[in-house]
C-alpha positions as CSV (number, residue, x, y, z in Angstrom):
1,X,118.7,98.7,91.7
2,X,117.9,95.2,92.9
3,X,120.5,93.3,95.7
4,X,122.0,90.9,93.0
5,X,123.5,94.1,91.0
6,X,124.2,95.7,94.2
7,X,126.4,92.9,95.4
8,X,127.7,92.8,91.8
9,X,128.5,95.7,91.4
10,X,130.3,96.2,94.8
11,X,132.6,93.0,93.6
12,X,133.8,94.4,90.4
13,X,134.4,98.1,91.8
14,X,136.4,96.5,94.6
15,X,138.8,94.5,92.2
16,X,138.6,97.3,90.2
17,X,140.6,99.7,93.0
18,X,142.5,96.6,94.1
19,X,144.3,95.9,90.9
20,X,143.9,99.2,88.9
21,X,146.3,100.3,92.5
22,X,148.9,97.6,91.5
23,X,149.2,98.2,88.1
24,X,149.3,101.6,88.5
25,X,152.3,101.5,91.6
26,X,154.1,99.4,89.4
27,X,153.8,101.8,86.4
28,X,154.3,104.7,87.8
29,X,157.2,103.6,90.2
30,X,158.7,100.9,88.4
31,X,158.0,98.3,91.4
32,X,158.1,95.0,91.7
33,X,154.5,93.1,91.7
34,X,154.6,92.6,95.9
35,X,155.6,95.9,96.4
36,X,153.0,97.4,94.3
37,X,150.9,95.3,96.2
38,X,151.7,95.7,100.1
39,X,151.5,100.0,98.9
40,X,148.0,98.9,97.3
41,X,146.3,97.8,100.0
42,X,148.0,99.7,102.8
43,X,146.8,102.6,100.8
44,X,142.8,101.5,100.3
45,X,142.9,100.4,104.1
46,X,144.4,104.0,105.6
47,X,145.9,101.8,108.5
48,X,148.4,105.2,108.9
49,X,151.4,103.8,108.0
50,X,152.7,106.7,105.6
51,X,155.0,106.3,102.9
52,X,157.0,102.9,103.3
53,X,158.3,103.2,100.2
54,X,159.8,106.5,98.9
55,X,157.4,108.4,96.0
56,X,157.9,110.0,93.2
57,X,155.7,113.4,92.9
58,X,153.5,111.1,90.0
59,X,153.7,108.4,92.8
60,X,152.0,110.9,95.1
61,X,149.6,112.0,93.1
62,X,148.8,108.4,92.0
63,X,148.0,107.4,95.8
64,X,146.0,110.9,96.6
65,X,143.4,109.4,93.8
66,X,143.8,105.5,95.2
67,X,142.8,106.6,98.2
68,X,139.7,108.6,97.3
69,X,138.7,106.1,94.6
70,X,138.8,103.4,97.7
71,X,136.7,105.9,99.7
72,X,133.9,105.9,97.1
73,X,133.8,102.6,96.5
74,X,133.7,101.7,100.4
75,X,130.7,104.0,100.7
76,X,129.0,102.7,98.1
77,X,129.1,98.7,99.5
78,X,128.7,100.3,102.9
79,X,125.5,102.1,101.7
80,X,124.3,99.3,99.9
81,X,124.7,96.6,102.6
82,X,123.3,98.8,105.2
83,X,119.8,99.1,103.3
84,X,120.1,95.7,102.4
85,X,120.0,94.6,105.9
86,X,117.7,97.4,107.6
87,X,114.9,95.9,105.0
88,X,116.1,92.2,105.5
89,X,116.7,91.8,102.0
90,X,119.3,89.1,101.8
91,X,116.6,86.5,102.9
92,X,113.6,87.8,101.7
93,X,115.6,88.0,98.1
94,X,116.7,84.9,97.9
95,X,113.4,84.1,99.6
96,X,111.0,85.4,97.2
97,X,112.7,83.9,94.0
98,X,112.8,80.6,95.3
99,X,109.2,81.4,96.1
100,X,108.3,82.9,92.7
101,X,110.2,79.8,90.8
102,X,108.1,77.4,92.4
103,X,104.8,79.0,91.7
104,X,105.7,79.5,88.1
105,X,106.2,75.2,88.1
106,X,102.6,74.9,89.8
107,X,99.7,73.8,87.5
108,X,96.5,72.4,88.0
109,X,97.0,73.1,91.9
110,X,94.6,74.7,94.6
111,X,94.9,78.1,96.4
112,X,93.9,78.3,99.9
113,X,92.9,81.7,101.2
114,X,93.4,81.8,104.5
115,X,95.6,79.5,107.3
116,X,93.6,80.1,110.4
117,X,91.7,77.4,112.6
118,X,90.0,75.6,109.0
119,X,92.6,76.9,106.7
120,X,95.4,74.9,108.4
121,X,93.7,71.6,109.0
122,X,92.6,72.4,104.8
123,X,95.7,72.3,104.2
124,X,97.7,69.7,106.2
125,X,94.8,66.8,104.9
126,X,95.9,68.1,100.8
127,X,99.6,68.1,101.8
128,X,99.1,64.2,103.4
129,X,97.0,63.6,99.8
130,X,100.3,64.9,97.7
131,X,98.1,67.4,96.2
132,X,99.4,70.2,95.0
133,X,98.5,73.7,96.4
134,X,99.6,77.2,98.1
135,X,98.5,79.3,101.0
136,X,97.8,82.8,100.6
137,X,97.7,84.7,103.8
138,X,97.7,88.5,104.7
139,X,99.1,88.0,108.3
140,X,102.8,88.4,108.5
141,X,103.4,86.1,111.5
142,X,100.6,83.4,110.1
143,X,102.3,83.5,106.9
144,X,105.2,82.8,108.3
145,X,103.6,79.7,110.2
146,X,102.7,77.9,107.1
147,X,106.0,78.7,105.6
148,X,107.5,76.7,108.6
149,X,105.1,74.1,107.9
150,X,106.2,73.6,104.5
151,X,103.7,74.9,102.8
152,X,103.9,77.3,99.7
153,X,103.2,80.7,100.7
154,X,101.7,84.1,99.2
155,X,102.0,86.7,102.0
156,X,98.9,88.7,101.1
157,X,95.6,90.1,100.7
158,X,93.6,87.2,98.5
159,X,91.0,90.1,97.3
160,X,93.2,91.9,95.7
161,X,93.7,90.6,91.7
162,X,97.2,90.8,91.4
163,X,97.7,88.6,94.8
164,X,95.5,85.9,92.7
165,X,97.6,86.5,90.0
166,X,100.6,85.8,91.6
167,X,99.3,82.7,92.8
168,X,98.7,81.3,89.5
169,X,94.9,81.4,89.5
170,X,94.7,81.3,85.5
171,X,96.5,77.5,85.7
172,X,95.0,76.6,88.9
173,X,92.7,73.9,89.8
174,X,91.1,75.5,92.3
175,X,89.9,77.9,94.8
176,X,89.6,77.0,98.5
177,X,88.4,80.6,100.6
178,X,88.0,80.1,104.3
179,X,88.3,83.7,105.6
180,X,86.7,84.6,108.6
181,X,84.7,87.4,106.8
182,X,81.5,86.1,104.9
183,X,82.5,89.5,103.0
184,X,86.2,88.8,101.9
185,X,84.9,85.3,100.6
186,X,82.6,87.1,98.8
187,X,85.0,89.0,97.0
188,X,87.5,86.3,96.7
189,X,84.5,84.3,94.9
190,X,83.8,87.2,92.3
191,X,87.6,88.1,92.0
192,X,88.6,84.2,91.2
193,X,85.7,83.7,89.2
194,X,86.5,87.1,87.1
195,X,90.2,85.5,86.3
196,X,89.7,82.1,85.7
197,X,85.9,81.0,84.5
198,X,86.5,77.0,84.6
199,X,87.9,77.8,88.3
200,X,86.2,75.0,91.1
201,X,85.8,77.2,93.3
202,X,85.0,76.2,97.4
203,X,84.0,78.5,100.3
204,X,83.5,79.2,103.9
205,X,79.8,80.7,104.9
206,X,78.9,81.6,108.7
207,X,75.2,82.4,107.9
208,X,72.7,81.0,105.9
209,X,72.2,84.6,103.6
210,X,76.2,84.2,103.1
211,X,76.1,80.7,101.4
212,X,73.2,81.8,99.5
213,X,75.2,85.0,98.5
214,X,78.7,83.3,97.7
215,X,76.7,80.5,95.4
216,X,75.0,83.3,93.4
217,X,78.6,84.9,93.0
218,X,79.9,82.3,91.3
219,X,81.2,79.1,93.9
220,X,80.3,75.5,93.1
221,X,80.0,74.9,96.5
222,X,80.0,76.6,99.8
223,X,80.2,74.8,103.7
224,X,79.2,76.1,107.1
225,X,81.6,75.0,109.7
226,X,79.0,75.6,112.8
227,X,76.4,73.3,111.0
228,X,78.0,70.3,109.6
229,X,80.0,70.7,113.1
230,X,76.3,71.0,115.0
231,X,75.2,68.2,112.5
232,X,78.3,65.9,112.8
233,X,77.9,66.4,116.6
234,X,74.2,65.7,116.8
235,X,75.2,62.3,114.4
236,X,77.6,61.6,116.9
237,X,74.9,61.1,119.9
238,X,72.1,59.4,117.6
239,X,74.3,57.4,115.3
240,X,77.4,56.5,116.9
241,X,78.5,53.5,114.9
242,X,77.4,55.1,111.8
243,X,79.6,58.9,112.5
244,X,82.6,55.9,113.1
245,X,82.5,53.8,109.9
246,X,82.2,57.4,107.7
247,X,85.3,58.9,109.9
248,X,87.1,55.3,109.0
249,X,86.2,55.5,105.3
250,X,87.0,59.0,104.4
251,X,89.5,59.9,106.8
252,X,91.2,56.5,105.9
253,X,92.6,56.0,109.0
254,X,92.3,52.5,108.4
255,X,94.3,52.1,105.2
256,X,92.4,49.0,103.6
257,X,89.1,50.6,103.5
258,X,89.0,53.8,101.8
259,X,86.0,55.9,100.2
260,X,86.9,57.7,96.9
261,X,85.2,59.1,94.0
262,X,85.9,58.4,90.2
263,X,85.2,60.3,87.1
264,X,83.7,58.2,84.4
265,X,86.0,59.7,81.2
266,X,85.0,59.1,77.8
267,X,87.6,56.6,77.6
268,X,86.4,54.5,80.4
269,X,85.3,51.0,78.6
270,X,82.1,50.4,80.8
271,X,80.5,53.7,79.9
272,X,77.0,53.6,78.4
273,X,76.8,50.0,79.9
274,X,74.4,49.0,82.9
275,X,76.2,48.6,86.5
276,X,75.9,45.1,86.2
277,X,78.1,44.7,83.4
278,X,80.6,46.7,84.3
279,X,82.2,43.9,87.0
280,X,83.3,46.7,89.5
281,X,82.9,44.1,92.4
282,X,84.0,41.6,90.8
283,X,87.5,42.7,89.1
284,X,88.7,45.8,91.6
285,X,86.8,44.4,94.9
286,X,85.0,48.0,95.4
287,X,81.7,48.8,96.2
288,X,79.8,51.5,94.2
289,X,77.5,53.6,97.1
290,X,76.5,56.2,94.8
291,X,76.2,57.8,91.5
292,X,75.8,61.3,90.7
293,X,75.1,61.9,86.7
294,X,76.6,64.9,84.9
295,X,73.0,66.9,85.6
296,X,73.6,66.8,89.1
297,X,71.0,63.8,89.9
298,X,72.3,61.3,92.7
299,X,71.5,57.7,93.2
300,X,72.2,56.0,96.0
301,X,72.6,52.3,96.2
302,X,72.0,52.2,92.5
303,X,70.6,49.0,91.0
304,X,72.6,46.8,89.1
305,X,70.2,48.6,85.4
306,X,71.9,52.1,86.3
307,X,73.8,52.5,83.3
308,X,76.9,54.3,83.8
309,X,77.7,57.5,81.4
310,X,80.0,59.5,80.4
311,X,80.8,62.3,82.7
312,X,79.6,60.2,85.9
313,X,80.8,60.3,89.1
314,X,81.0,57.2,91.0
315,X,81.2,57.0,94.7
316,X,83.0,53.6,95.6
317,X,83.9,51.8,98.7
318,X,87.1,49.6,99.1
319,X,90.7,48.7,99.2
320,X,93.5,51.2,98.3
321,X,94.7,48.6,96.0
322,X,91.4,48.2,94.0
323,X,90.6,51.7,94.1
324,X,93.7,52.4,92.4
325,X,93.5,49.9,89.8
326,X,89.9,51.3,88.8
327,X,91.4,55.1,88.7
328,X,93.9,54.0,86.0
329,X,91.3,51.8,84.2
330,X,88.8,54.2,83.3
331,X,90.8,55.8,81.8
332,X,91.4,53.2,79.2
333,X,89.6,52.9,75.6
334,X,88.0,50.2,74.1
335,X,87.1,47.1,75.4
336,X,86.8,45.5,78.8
337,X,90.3,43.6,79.0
């Protein structure tokens, strides 16, 4: 029996006793309502009062089962309260509904697996995005960290199914597994992939045989902390200026310049037409850098006779206003306006 129907029940029994005393007193003895009442609840409470008001033998015999009717019910909320607090239901009740309502409203969202050292940073740079997403995380006290941070949380173990599940991994977006163990990932990877086959799915590798493990499982793509860090690092003493001006653009700490990329849509009206044509510079002020074509091939600094096609990516340089703008426009039909 769940808490809710405990405490329910507990109500109803109590008013039961209260009132079924009343009526009865007043019944049985012919008292007034007050009367009834005062003998009611001095009755239930045993304060040890004795008869205040002369019985009948029925009176008697009325109280006798009042009292051990109260007794029961007393034990029962007694029993009940008492294993509601010992396993700290009260909050994790109305803790875990709140919890399970919100998940159900979640679509199109990432899971992160895991809120360590990469897991939090993860997921404090999608919570400043406003993207939507959840932690799932198997330590207790961790757990409870990201719960304090805000963050939607799954307390735990992301290998097993039914904690995927429960996460919402059928309408999720997304996948994000940076575990500690190469192994766990591993399993995450075939477990996600297993539920949901259109899942992106992104993970942590510590060793070369690891990324080239996880990849063959099933993840679109997989990152080594220690090397881009040792890359980044070594970028950092060789290419100052350059490590700067990619922190500004993609970090956006500088909130005119930002780097983004955009899907082309079928919608979009420049596609099948030659950069050139498609006034990018011109009309949303942005630069394109890059373009990586639905087969995976990438051009950088593309020349102005790339033609742009469906199911394109574009990687673009400029202004959060611009940037926007192009977002929303190719996703319209037709014509350029």
């Amino acid at each position: 029996m769940d808490l809710l129907r405990h405490l329910m029940v507990a109500f109803l029994l109590s008013q039961a006793v209260l009132w079924g005393g009343v009526i009865g007193y007043m019944a049985v003895e012919g008292w007034d309502f007050f009367k009834a009442l005062y003998m009611t609840v001095i009755s239930i409470t045993t304060v040890g009062y004795g008869e205040v008001f002369g019985l009948s033998k029925g009176g008697r015999i009325f109280t006798i089962f009042l009292i051990m009717t109260s007794f029961g019910v007393l034990f029962y909320i007694a029993t009940a309260f008492t294993q509601a607090l010992i396993a700290g239901q009260i909050k994790a009740f109305f803790g875990r509904q709140k919890l399970e309502r919100a998940i159900r409203r979640l679509k199109g969202h990432f899971i992160l697996c895991g809120f360590g050292r990469i897991g939090s940073v993860v997921a404090k740079e999608l919570a400043k995005e406003g993207v939507p997403f959840l932690v799932i995380e198997r330590d207790p006290a961790v757990a409870k960290e990201a719960e304090e941070a805000g963050y939607l949380c799954v307390e735990g173990d992301a290998t097993v199914d039914e904690i995927l599940r429960r996460a919402g991994i059928e309408r999720a977006r997304g996948i994000v597994a940076t575990v500690s163990s190469d192994a766990d990932n591993l399993y995450i990877t075939l477990s996600a992939r297993q539920l949901n086959p259109d899942l992106f799915i992104l993970t942590r590798a510590d060793s070369p045989d690891a990324e080239r493990n996880l990849l063959a499982a099933g993840a679109n793509k997989v990152v080594s902390p220690y090397f881009i860090g040792a890359l980044r690092m070594a970028n950092a003493l060789l290419r100052p200026h350059v490590v700067d001006f990619i922190e500004l653009a993609v970090h956006r700490r500088h909130l005119e310049l930002q780097m983004e990329e955009v899907r082309v849509e079928d919608d979009a009206y420049f596609a099948g037409r030659p950069l050139r044509e498609c006034g990018l510079r011109e009309r949303f002020g942005v630069i394109v850098v890059a373009v990586k074509k639905a087969s995976g091939e990438a051009f950088f600094n593309p020349s102005p006779e790339t033609t742009i096609e469906r199911g394109d990516v574009l990687i673009v340089l400029g202004e959060g206003k611009g940037l926007k703008e192009l977002e929303e426009t190719v996703k319209f039909r037709g014509e350029r306006p």
